[in-house]
C-alpha positions, 0 to 999 in steps of 0.5 A: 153300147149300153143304153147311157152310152147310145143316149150320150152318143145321140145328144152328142150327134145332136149337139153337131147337128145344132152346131151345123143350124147355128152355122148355116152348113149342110153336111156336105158344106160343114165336111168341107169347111173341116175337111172331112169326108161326107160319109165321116160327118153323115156317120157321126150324125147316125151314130155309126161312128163317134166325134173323135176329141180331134174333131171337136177340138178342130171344130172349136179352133175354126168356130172359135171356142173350147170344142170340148164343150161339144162333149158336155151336154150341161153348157149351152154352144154359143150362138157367136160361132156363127161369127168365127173368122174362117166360117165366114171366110169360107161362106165367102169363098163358097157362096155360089155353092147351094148345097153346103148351106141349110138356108139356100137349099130347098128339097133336093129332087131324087135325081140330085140327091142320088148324085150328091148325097148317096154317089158321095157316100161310101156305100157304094164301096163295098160292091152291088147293091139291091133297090131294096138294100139302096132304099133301107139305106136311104131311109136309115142312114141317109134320112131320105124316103122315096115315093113309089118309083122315085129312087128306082128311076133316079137310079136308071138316070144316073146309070144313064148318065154314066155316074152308076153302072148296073148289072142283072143279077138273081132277084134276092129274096126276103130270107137270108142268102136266098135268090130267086130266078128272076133278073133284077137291076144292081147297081154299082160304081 
């Protein structure tokens, strides 16, 4: 990607990401109301996947207006999607669930986060993963920092809990395809 086509590519995202506030959906509740994977809307939010014409244009049809629009950074998102039928339709139905709505949500503890954000994220999908890879990722990809020894025990706690599993594996170390001899926690689902 050439440096136009990343900076076009983060207006856009931003673009979604401002639909989301307008609409009062955090990313679980707006892949829900669109029927989309989590992952899917966390990917085009990080830029590690691009809003497809078809996506917008289902956007636009559910918040009743043209969703090319999303893709032209000279027109302003109307306020009035905030009143589309089937979002408030759809804030009814789920009005219980405060993970789908920015308002009713406050800074979710370590615990939840691991088992509502990062365990319904695809990163799992591919195998183990290292504390360190776990963190990188948490931080880049999902926006989310830990304090010391936060995430390590929200991730012994949803091993505890039976929805991650753990394995002892060589510890890796900082240069690449290297291992240590000392065991350390991976973990998996």
């Amino acid at each position: 990607m050439n440096i136009k086509s990343t900076e076009y590519s983060q207006a856009v995202a931003k673009r979604v990401q401002m639909i989301m506030e307008i609409i009062d959906l955090d990313v679980a509740g707006f892949a829900e109301f669109h029927n989309r994977h989590t992952s899917h809307i966390y990917g085009i939010l990080n830029l590690t996947r691009k809003l497809s014409e078809v996506l917008a244009k289902e956007i636009g049809e559910k918040l009743e207006f043209d969703g090319s629009k999303i893709f032209n950074l000279n027109t302003k998102i109307p306020i009035t999607i905030s009143r589309a039928e089937l979002l408030i339709r759809f804030k009814a139905e789920h009005k219980d669930n405060p993970e789908y709505f920015i308002s009713k949500k406050s800074k979710r503890s370590a615990n939840t986060f691991v088992s509502e954000v990062l365990l319904k994220s695809d990163y799992f999908d591919n195998g183990y993963k290292y504390l360190s890879e776990i963190t990188e990722y948490c931080s880049k990809v999902l926006n989310r920092e830990f304090v010391g020894d936060q995430l390590s025990k929200a991730l012994q706690y949803a091993v505890k809990t039976g929805t991650l599993q753990s394995a002892k594996k060589p510890i890796k170390l900082k240069r690449k395809d290297s291992y240590g001899s000392r065991l350390v926690d991976v973990y998996y689902v």
